[in-house]
C-alpha positions in Angstrom: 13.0 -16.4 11.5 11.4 -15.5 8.3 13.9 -17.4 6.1 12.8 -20.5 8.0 9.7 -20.2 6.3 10.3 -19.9 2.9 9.4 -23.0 0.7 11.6 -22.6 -2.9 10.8 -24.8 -6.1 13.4 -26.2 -7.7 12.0 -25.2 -11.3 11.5 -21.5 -9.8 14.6 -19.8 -9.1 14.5 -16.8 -6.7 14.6 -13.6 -8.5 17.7 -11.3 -7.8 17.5 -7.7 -9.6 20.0 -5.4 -8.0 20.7 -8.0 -5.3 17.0 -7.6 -4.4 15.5 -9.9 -2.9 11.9 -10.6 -5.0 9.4 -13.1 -4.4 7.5 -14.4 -7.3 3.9 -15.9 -7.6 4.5 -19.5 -6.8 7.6 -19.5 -4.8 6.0 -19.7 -1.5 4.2 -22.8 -0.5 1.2 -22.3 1.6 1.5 -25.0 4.2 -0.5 -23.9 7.2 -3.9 -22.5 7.2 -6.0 -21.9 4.0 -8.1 -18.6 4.0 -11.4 -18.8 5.4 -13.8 -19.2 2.6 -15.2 -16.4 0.6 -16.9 -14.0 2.9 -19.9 -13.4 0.2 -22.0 -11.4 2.6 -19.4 -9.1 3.3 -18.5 -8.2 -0.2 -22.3 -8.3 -1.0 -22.6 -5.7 2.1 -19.1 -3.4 1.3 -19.9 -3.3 -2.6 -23.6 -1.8 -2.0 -22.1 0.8 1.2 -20.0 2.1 -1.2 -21.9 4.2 -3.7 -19.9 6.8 -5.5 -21.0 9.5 -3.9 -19.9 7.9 -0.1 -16.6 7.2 -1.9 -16.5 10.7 -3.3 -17.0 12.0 0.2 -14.3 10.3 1.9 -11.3 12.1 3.6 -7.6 11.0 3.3 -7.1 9.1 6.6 -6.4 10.7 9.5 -2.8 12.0 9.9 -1.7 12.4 6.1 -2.8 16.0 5.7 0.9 17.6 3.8 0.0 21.4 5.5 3.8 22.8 5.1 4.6 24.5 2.4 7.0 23.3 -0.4 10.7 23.4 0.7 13.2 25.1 -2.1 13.9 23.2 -4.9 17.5 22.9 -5.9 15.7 21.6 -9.3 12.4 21.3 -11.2 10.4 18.8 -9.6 8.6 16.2 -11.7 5.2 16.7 -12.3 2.3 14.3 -12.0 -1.1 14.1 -14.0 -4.5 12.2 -13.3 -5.3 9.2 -15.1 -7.6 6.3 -14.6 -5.6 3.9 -12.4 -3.9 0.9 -13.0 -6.4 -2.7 -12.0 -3.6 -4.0 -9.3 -3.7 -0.1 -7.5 -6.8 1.0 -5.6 -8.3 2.6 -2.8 -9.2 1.1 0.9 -12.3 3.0 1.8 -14.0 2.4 5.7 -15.5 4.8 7.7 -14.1 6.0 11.3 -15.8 6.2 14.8 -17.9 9.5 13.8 -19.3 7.6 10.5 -16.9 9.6 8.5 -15.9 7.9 5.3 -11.8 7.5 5.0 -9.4 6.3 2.5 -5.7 5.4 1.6 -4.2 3.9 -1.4 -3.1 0.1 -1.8 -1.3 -2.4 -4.4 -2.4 -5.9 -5.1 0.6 -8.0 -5.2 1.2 -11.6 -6.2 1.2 -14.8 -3.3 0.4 -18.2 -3.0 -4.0 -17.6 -2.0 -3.9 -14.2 -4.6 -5.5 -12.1 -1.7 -2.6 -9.6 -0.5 -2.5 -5.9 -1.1 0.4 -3.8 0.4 -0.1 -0.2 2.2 1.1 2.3 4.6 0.9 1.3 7.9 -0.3 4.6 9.3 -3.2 4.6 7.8 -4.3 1.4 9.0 -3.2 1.7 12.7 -5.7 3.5 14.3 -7.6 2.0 17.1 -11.1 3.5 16.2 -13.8 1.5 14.8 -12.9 1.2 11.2 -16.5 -0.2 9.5 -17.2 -1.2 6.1 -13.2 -1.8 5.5 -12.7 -2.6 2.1 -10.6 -2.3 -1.1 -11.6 -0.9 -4.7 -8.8 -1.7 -7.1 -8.3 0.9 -9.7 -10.9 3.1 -8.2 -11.6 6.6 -10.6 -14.3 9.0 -11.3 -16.6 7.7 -8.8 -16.3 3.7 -10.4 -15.7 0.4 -9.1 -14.2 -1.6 -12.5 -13.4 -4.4 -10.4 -15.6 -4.5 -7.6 -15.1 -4.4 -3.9 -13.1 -6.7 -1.3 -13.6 -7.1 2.3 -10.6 -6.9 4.5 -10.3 -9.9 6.6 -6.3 -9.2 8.2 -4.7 -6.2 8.5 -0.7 -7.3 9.6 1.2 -3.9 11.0 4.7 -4.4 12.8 4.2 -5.1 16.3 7.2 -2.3 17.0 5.2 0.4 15.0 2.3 0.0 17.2 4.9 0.5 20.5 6.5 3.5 19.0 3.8 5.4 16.8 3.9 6.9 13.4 7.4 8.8 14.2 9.2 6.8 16.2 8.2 3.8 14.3 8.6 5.2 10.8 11.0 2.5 9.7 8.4 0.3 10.0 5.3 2.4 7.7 3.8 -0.6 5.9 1.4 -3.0 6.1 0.4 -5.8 4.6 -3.6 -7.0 4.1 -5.8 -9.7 3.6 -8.5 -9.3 1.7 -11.8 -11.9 1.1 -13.4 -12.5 -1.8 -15.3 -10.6 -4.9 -18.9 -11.2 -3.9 -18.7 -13.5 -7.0 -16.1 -15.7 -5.0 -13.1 -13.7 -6.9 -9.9 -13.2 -5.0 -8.2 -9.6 -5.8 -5.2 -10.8 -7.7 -7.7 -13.3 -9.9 -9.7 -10.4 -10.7 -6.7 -7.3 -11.3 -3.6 -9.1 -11.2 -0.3 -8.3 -8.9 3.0 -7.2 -8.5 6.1 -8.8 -7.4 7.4 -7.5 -4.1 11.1 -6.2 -3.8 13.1 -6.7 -0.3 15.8 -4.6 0.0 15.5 -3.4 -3.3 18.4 -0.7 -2.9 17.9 3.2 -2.5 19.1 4.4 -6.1 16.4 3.9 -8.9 16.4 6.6 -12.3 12.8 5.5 -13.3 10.6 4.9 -10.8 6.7 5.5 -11.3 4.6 7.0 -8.1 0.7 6.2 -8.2 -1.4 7.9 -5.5 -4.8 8.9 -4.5 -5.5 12.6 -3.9 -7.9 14.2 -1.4 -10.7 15.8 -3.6 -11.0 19.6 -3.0 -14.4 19.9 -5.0 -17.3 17.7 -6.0 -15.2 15.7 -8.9 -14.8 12.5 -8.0 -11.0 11.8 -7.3 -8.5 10.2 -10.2 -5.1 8.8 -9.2 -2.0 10.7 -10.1 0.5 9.5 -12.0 4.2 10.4 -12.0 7.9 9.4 -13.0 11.4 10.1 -11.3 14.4 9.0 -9.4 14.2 7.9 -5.9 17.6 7.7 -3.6 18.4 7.6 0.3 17.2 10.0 2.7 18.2 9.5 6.2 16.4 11.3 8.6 17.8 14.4 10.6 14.6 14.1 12.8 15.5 11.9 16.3 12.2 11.6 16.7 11.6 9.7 13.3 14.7 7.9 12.9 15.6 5.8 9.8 16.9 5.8 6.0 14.0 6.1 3.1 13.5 5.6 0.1 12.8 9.8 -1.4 11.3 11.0 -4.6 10.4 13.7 -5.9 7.1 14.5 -7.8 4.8 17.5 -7.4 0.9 17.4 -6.4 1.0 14.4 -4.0 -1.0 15.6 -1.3 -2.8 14.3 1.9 -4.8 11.1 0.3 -2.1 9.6 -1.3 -0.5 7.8 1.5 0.3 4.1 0.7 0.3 4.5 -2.9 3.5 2.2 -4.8 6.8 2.8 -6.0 7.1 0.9 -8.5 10.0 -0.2 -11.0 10.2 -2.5 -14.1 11.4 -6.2 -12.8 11.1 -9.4 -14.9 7.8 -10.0 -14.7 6.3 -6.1 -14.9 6.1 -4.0 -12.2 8.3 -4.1 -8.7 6.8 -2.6 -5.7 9.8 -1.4 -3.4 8.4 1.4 -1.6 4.5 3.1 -0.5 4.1 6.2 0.4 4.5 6.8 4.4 7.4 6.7 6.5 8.8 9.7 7.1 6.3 12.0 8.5 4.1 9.6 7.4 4.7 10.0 3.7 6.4 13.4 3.2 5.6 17.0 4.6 5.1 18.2 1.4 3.2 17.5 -1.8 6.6 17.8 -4.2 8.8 15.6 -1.9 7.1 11.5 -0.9 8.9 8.5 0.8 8.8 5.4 1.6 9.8 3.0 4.6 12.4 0.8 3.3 11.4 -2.3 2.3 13.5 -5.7 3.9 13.2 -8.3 6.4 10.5 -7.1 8.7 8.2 -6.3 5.6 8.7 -9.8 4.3 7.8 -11.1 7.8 4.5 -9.4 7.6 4.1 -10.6 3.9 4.8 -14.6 5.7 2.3 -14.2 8.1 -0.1 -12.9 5.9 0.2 -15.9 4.0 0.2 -18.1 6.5 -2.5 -16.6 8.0 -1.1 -15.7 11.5 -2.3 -14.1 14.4 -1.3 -10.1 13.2 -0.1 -8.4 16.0 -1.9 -5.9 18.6 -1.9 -2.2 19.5 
């Protein structure tokens, strides 16, 4: 179905890297629907909700708490450092059906209306209220350098809905549309984007990992940054069936869930991977994953663009 709806320019060949699969800005064509126009209230509404304290407050979302201590290393194990963010990485903040404030990492990447950011499905699937949903690229120290973006579309597979965060692991991404800046702005006008990789492969030597701790103290929060090697993991669980994508980098704790993978392609940075998947991200802080990325992720991405229907719970 999904290569039915792919539009290719002549003058824009498709980008192979590893026999990946990667779909450039410009190689779709938007042919149905045009997003609804920029929701200026909304942004106007999310950007003054989210003061730096209320984002300094908020909890990983539900479900990505890593409680189980670290497994043996047969090795060191990569470390990772704070920084301040990259613009095209940031934070979804909402709040949940108590009022309490919540988070999960995101990645602006490139398509055709420059209004897509791609996450970790589990911590977008829950069915409670999720108010004042919105995105804060390169969110750090309590700042918004870029503003805030409503979420408009939130596309999950319909078979991770059916089957849950372990059953459905293979299927732990998401892809999201966001409205406008309150200045009119789309996200990827404003930060930029990356490419998007579809079956990128499992075997990468330098891959970088970007993700959002939960805050322990009263600091406000800075992203972590970290560099390894991924390759295949296939799960012994039957409950959470399914190859990954597995990396190893110490201090990624609950929080960091949907945070990128990301590899150097020919035009910057690849995403092929966010964190979630296998127990929805790793049960550990020193060991992450990522659902694989391939045709069903690229069918979200085409619906998204197209501005489908997303599926139901």
């Amino acid at each position: 179905m999904w290569f039915k709806r792919l539009k290719w320019f002549a003058h824009r060949p498709t980008a192979l890297r590893g026999g990946a699969l990667v779909l450039l800005a410009g190689l779709l064509t938007a042919t149905t629907a045009v997003p609804a126009a920029s929701a200026v209230p909304a942004a106007v509404s999310a950007d003054a909700y989210w003061t730096a304290e209320r984002m300094r407050a908020a909890l990983p979302a539900e479900g990505t708490t890593r409680q189980t201590p670290p497994a043996p290393s047969s090795g060191p194990v990569p470390p990772s450092h704070p920084f301040d963010g990259l613009p095209q990485v940031g934070t979804f903040f909402w709040t949940d059906g108590q009022n309490t404030g919540r988070f999960c990492g995101g990645t602006v990447v490139r398509s055709p209306h420059r209004d897509l950011v791609v996450s970790a499905a589990h911590c977008l699937r829950s069915p409670d209220p999720r108010k004042h949903l919105s995105f804060v690229p390169q969110y750090h120290d309590g700042l918004k350098p870029h503003g805030v973006f409503p979420v408009e579309r939130i596309h999950i597979d319909q078979r991770y809905y059916d089957l849950g965060t372990d059953g459905g692991a293979r299927w732990d991404f998401t892809v999201v549309r966001l409205g406008d800046r309150a200045d009119g702005t789309p996200v990827q006008r404003a930060v930029g984007g990356f490419d998007l990789a579809f079956r990128p492969g499992y075997d990468h030597r330098d891959v970088r990992l970007i993700g959002y701790p939960g805050s322990s103290d009263t600091t406000y929060p800075k992203p972590l940054d970290c560099r390894s090697s991924t390759h295949r993991y296939t799960s012994t669980d039957p409950k959470a069936p399914g190859d990954f994508l597995e990396i190893a980098c110490a201090g990624y704790v609950g929080g960091t869930s949907g945070g990128p993978f990301l590899v150097r392609g020919l035009t910057g940075h690849l995403v092929i991977g966010v964190i979630g998947g296998y127990h929805t991200g790793g049960d550990t802080p020193d060991i992450s994953y990522s659902s694989y990325f391939n045709e069903d992720l690229l069918e979200l991405y085409l619906q998204a663009v197209h501005d489908d229907e997303p599926a139901g719970r």
